[in-house]
C-alpha positions in Angstrom: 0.0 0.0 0.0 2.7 2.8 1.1 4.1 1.8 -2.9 0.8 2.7 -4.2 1.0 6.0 -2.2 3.9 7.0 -3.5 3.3 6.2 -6.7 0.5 8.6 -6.7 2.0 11.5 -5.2 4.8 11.4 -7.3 2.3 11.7 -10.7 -0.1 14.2 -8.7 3.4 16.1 -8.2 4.6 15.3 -12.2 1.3 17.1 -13.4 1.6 20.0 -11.1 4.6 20.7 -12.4 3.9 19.9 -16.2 0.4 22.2 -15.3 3.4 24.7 -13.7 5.7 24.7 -16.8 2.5 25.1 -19.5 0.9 27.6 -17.5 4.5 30.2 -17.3 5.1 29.2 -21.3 1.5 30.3 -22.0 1.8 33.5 -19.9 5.2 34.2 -21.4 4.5 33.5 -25.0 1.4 35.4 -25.0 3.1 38.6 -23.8 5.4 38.6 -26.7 4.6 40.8 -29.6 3.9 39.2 -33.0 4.9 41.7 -35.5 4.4 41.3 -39.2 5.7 44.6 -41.4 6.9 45.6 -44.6 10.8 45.9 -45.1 10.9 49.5 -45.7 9.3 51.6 -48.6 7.0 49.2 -51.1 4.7 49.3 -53.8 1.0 47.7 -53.8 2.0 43.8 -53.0 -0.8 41.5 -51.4 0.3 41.7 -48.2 0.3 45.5 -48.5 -3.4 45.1 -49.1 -3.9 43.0 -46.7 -2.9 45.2 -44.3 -6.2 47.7 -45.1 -9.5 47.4 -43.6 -10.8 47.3 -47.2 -8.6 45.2 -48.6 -7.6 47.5 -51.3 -5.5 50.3 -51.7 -5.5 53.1 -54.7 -4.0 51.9 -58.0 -1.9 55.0 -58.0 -0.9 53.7 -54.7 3.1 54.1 -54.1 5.8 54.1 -51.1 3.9 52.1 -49.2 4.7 51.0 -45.5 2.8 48.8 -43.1 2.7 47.4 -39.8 0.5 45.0 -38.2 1.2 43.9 -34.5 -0.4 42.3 -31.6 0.2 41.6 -27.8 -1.3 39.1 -25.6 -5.0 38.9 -25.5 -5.5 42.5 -26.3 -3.5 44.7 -27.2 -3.4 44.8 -31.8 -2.1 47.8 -33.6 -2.7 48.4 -37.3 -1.1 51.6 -39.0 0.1 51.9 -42.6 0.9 54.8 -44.5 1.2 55.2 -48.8 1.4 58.1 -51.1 -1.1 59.0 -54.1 -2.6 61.3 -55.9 -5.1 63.9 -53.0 -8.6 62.6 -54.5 -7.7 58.5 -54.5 -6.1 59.5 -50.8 -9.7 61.1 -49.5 -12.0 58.3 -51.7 -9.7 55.5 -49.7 -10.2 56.6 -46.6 -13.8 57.3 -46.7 -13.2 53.5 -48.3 -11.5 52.2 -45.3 -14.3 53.8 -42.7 -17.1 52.1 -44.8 -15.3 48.6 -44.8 -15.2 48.5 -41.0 -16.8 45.8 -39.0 -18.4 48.5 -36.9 -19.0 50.9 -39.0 -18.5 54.0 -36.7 -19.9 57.5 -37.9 -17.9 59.3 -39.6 -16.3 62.9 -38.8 -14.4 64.7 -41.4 -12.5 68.1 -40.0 -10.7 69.5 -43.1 -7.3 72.4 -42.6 -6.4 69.5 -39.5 -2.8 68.8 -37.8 -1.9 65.4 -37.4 -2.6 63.2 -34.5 0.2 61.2 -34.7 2.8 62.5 -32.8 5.9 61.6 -31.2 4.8 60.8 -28.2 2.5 57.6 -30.3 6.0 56.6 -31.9 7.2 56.1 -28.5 4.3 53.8 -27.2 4.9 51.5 -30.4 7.9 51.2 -29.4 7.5 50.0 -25.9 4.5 48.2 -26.3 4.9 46.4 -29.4 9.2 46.9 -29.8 8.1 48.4 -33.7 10.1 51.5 -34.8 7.3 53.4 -36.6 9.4 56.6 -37.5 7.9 55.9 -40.9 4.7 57.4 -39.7 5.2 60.4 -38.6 4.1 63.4 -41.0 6.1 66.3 -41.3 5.3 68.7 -38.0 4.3 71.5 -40.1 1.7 69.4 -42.5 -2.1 69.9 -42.5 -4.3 68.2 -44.0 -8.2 66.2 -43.4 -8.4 64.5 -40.3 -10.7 61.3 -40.7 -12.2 59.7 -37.1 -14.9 58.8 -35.6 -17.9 61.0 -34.4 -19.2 59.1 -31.6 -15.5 60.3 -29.6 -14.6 56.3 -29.3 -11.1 56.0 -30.5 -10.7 51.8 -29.5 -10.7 49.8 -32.5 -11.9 52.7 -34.4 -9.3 54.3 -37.5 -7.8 57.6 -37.3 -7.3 58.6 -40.9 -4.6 61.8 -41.7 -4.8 62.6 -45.1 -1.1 65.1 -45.6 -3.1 66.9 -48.5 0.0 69.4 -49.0 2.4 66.4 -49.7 0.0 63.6 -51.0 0.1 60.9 -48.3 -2.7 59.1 -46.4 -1.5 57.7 -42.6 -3.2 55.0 -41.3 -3.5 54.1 -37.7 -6.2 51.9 -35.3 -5.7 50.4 -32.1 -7.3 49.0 -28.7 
């Protein structure tokens, strides 16, 4: 009998410490950011489109740059960014607020700064280890800001249309 006993406490001890060892590799892998990016500067490629709400970007589409990353069980970041003539910039991002799953109401304030700001760069950095340099407009650039109306800005885009220099920045987190 004490051979039985010890028997099982030694497999109610193995399992605790498989449990143990699966529950710290679960923790651990989920807190580690999954990033999938271009490699610098591109034209319209698949995975470029893929990166859009609509799944489409602007024929006239060029130097574009995306980023798509994710932490844990919550934490997703989308932002790209792509130059084009002003009209197929403004028709895409009314584009990209119509293809989302939510479909938040739309607020257009025209002669706009940008949102994105250093400070942003900065959190992408810590929270997701990106460097998003690549999306900062220049300090000085106005342009249409695209958000949402009901003040929500979780899972909702943020849409900065540069109209002095003809690029479109992308960005939409939670």
């Amino acid at each position: 009998m004490e051979t039985l006993w010890r028997w099982f406490f030694r497999c109610v001890v193995g399992i605790g410490v498989l449990f143990a060892a699966f529950s710290i590799l679960l923790v651990v892998g989920m807190n580690r950011p999954h990033v999938t990016q271009s490699n610098g500067f591109t034209n319209v490629t698949p995975d470029a489109i893929a990166a859009t709400l609509s799944a489409s970007l602007p024929e006239t589409a060029t130097n574009v740059r995306y980023c798509r990353a994710s932490v844990g069980m919550g934490g997703r970041l989308l932002i790209y960014r792509f130059s084009a003539p002003v009209t197929d910039l403004h028709t895409h991002a009314q584009a990209e607020f119509t293809a989302h799953w939510d479909k938040p109401p739309l607020q257009k304030t025209t002669s706009s700064g940008s949102p994105i700001n250093d400070h942003e760069i900065k959190l992408y950095k810590t929270g997701f280890g990106i460097d998003a340099d690549w999306m900062l407009p220049p300090s000085n650039a106005l342009g249409t800001l695209y958000e949402s109306a009901d003040g929500q800005f979780s899972h909702r885009p943020t849409i900065f249309v540069d109209d002095e220099n003809g690029v479109l920045y992308f960005q939409m987190t939670d």
